[in-house]
N, C-alpha and C positions, 0 to 999 in steps of 0.2 A: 171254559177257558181253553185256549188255543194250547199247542204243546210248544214248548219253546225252543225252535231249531237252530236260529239265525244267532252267529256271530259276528257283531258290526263294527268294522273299524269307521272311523270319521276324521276327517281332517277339515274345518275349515278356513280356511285361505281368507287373503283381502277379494279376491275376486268370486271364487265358487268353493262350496261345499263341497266335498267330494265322499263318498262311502262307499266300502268294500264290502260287501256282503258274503260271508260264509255260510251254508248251509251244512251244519251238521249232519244230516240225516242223509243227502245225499251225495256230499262231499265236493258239491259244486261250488260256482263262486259268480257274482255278477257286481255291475260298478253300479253307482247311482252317483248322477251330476244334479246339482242345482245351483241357479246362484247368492251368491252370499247376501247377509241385508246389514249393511256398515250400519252402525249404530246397536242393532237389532240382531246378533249373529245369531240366537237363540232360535230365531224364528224360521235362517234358513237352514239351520239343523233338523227342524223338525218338518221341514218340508221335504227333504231328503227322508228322512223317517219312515214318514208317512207311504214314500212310492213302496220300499221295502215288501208290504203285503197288500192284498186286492181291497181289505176295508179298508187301510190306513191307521190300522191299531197296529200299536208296539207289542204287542202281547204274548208275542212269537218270538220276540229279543232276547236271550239268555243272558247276553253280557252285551256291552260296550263299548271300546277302546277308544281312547277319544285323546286325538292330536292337534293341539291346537294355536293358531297365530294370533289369538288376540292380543296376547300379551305383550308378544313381538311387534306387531304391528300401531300397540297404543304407546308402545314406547319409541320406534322411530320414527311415526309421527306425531310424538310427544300431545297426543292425543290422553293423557289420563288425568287422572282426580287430582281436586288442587291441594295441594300438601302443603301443611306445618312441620317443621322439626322443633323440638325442645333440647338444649343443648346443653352442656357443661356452660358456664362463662369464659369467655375469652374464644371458641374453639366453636364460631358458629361458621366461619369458614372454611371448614376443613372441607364441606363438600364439593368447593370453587376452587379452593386452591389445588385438588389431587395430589398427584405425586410433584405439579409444577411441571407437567411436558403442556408439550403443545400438538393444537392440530398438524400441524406441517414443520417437521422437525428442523429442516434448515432452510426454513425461511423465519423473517419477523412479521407475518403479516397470520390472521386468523383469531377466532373470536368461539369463545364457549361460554355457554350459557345454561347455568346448573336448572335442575329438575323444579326446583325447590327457588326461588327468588329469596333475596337475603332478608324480604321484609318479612318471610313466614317463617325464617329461622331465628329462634328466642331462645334468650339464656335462661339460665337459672343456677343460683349458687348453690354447687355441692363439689365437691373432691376425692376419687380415690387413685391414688401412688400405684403405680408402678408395681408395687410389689401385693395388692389387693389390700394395704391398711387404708382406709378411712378419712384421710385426713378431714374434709368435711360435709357432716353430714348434709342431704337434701333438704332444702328448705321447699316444704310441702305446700305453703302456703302460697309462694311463687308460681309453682309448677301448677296451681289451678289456676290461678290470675293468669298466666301464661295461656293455659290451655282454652281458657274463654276467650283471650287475647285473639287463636288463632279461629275459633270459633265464630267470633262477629266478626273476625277479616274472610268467613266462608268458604275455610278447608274444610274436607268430606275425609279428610284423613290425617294422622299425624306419627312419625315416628320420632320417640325417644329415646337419644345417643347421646352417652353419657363416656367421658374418654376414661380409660382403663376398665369397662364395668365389664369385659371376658376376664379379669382378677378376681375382681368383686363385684355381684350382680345383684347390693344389697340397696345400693341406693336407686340405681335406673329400677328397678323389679317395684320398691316402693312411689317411685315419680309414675310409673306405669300404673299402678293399682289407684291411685289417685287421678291420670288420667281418663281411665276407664270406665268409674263411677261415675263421670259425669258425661263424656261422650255421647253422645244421642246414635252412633250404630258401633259396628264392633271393628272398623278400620282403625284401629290402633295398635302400632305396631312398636318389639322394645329390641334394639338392634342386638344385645346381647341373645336373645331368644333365638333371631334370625343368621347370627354369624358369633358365637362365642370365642373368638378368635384374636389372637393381636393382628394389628394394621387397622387403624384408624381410618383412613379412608375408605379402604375396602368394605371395613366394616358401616359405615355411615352411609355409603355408595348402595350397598345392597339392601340395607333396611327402607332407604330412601324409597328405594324403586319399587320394595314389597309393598311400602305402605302408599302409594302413588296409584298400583296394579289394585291393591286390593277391591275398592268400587267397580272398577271397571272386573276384573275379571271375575269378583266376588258374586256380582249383579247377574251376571252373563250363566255360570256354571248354577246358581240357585233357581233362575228360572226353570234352567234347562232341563234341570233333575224337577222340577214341579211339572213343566210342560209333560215329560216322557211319563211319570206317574202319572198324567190326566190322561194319557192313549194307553194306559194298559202293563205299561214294563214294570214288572215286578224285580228284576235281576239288578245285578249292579254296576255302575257308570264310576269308570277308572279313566285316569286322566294320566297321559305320559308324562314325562319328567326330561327335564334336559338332559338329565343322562342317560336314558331310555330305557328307565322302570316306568313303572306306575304307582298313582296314587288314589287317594279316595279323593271325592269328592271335597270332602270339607278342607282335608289336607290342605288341597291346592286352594281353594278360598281363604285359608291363616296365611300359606307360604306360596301366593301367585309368583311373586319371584323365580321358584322352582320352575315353571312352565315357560318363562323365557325364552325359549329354544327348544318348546315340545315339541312342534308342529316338523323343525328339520331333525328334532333328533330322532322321531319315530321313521323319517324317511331314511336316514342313516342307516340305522337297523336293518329297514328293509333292501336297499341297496348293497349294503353287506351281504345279505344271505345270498340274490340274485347274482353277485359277481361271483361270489363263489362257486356257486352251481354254474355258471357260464365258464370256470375254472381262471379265474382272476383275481387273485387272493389282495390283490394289492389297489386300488380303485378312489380315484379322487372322486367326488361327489357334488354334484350341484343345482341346487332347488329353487327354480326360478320361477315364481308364484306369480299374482297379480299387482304385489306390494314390496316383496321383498328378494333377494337372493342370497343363499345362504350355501356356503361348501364346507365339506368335512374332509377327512380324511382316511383312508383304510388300510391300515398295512397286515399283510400275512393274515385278513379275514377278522381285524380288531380294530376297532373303532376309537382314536382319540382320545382322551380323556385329558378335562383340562381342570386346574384346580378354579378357573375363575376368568371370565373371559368380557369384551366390551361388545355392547349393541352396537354402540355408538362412540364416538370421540365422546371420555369423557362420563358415560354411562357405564360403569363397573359395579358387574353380579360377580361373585365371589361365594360360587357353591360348586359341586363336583358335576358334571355337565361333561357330552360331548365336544370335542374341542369343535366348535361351528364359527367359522368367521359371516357374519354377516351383514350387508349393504343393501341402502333402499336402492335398489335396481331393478324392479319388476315387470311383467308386461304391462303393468297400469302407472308406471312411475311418469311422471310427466316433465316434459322435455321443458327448458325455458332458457331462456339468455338474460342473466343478470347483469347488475350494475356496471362491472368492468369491461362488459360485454362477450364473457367467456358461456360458452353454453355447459347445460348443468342437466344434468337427468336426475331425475328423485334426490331427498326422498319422498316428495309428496307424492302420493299415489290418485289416481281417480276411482278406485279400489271397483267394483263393481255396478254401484251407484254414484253418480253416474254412466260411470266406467270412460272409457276410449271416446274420443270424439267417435270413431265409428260406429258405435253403440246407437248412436244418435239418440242420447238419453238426455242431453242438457248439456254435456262437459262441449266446450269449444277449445279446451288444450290440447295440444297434441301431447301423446306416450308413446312409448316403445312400440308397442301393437300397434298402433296408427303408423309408425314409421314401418313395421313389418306387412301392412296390409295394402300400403300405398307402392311399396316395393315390389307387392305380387307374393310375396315370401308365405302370406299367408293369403289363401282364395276369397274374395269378399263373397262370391257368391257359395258358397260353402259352409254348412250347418256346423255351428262354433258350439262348445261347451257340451255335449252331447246332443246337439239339437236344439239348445235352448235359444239361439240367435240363430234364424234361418237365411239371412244375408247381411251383411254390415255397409258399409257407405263409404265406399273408397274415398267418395267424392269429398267428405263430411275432413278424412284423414285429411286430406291433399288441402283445402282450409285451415284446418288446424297446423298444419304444419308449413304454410305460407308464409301466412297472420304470423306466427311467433317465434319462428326460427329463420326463414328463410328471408326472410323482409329486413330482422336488425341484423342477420350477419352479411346481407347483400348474397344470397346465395341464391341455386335454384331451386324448385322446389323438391329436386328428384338427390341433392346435392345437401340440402338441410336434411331432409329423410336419412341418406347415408351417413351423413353427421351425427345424427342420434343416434343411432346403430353405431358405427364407433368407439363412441364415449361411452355408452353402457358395457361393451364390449370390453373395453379396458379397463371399468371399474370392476367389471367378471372378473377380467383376467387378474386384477390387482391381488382380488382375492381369492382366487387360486394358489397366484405363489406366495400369499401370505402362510397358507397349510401347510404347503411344501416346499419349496426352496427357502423359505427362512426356518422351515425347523430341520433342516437340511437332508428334505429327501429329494430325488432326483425325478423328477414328472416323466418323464423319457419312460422310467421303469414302472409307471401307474398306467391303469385306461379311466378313462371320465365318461363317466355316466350324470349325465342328465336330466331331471324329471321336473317335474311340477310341470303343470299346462304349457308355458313358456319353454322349457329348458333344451330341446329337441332343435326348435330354429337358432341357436345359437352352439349348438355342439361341435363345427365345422370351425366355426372363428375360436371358439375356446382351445382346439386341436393345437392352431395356426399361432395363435399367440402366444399357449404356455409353450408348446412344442410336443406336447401329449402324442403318441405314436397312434393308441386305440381308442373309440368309443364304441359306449354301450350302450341304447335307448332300451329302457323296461315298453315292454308290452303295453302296459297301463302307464303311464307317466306323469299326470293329470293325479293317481291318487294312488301313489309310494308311500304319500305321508299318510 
């Protein structure tokens, strides 16, 4: 048996895997890039893994730190498991109506569309007051009929929210125990377990999305931990938390919700310590991936903290978390001119497979990257991803972004390209001073720092728009997270 030197952080992305490798013994440190596999991220985890040592055993791993976007990523592009709720009566739209805001606060136009479809959310008669008495007890007999209900309509998961049960968690705990018996996997989730808490939305919002994540992230971390036991890793696989501890494994398979926001809160972390040491105690943050972009904020070397924050218009977790504003803006996000003919960037991504029209993998849409590549911004003839793409296809971009931008708005093609740059640019920026100037600090007095794959070619326009004086690009910027 090998000696165990290597301490491995991991992050993977919608576009690439990325791994830090720490060498205990000799205090070094090297990157390891591969690309991601959408559907399958398990797989380009352990392809990363594998480069780690000359056989390709884990065996040398002592630990694992593992940051990750699935969760993020299956939730804004509402990519997860099809969910049931089981509900009090009367109170199965609590999770459409929210607080009653809107996408676009003063206008009348805009359209939300819950997690959950109203046909998978079912009642059931029970009652508890306000004050945790009782008034009527769970009719159990419902709550199975209900639960097969949502079973032949071919939810893989369901959470039960029951209004007042942070009072009393005597009726949902039993509607739970009787769902549970008959469920065919362990995706069952009880909103009181997940958020004990008053606010009724928040609470129904966050159970929602646990129990939606669970498949998806549940699948994903079980493999993974079975894959790294097949190569040899004896040590143990911790998973960051939105607010940038860590968890066990299984943890984060009960309460995927937690991980939310793993993948930018571990770059937060790291971006903190880095501006520090650069003597920057104060430092906006921005993690511009393959899929997503995500900013934090740092003041006096301390990271945010929010009680409860949105992926999405609309999608509300409600746990202790980095305060992260996040928008599908990525370098894979794909460019498009919808109906009223306004052009629109993500959130749907080309995520890695097939990635970038220049990729020349199958996608014919253009994305961010295609506009950065057609621009020159980024070298087509130049080794992307560590080497893993030895030239790209300007030509392939400059197509893609003819075809579907530059043809319905009547532009040209060098003129649709700087259009999409723009617009992502300003959805950046939006949420930039979403961090900071609405929670009233002054960006002037911040520097912005950059990272993820993407984040470096946009640092100059992020400057120019919030008004940011400094930036900072880490060394490695590709893998902060």
């Amino acid at each position: 048996m090998s000696q165990k030197r290597w301490v491995v952080g991991v992050d993977v992305g919608g576009t690439f895997t990325d791994l830090f490798v720490l060498d205990e013994q000799t205090g070094t440190a090297r990157i390891v890039k591969v690309p991601s596999t959408r559907g399958e991220e398990a797989r380009g985890f352990m392809n990363g893994i594998q480069k780690i040592s000359e056989d390709g055993s884990a065996s040398g791993v002592a630990s694992i730190v593992h940051g990750t976007t699935v969760g993020t990523n299956a939730l804004l592009e509402r990519k997860v498991a099809r969910t049931g709720i089981i509900t009090t009566r009367g109170f199965r739209d609590v999770l459409e109506m929210r607080r009653r805001d809107r996408p676009q606060t003063w206008g009348l136009r805009g359209s939300f569309t819950p997690i959950v479809p109203r046909a998978l959310r079912l009642e059931v008669d029970e009652r508890v007051l306000a004050d945790g008495q009782i008034h009527t007890p769970v009719d159990i007999d419902q709550v199975k009929a209900q639960a097969q209900a949502l079973l032949d309509a071919g939810c893989e998961a369901v959470c039960v929210f029951f209004i007042n049960a942070y009072a009393n968690m005597a009726n949902e705990q039993a509607a739970v125990a009787a769902v549970r018996a008959m469920w065919p996997n362990p995706h069952v989730t009880a909103a009181s377990e997940v958020l004990p808490e008053i606010r009724e939305f928040e609470r129904c919002s966050t159970a929602t999305l646990n129990a939606a994540l669970q498949p998806v992230v549940g699948s994903y971390l079980t493999r993974l931990e079975s894959d790294l036991r097949g190569q040899g890793f004896e040590g143990e696989l911790l998973i960051v938390q939105s607010n940038g501890g860590v968890m066990s494994r299984q943890t984060a398979c009960d309460v995927p919700v937690r991980t939310a926001l793993s993948g930018p809160a571990a770059g937060v972390m790291a971006c903190a310590a880095i501006a520090r040491a650069a003597g920057y105690p104060n430092v906006m943050t921005g993690d511009m991936g393959g899929t997503s972009f995500d900013v934090s904020l740092v003041a006096q070397g301390e990271a945010a903290l929010a009680a409860q924050t949105s992926i999405e218009f609309g999608l509300v977790v409600r746990s202790p978390m980095i305060q992260i504003e996040t928008i599908g803006a990525g370098g894979g996000s794909i460019a498009s001119v919808d109906a009223s003919g306004m052009l629109q960037v993500g959130p749907e991504s080309a995520g890695s497979v097939p990635g970038p029209a220049c990729y020349d993998r199958g996608n014919t849409r253009p994305t961010v990257t295609d506009a950065n590549v057609f621009l020159g911004r980024i070298a087509a003839d130049r080794p992307l991803g560590g080497g893993l793409l030895q030239a790209l296809r300007a030509d392939l971009s400059e197509q893609a972004i003819q075809k579907h931008v530059a043809e319905p708005l009547g532009l040209s093609t060098l003129e649709a390209a700087e259009a999409i740059l723009t617009v992502a640019n300003a959805k950046m920026a939006g949420a930039v001073r979403v961090v900071s100037i609405e929670k009233g600090h002054d960006p002037r007095q911040f520097a912005y720092m950059p990272f993820g794959g993407g984040g470096g070619l946009h640092v100059c326009a992020m400057m120019r728009e919030v008004g940011v004086a400094t930036g900072i690009v880490p060394r490695y910027p590709g893998v902060t997270s």
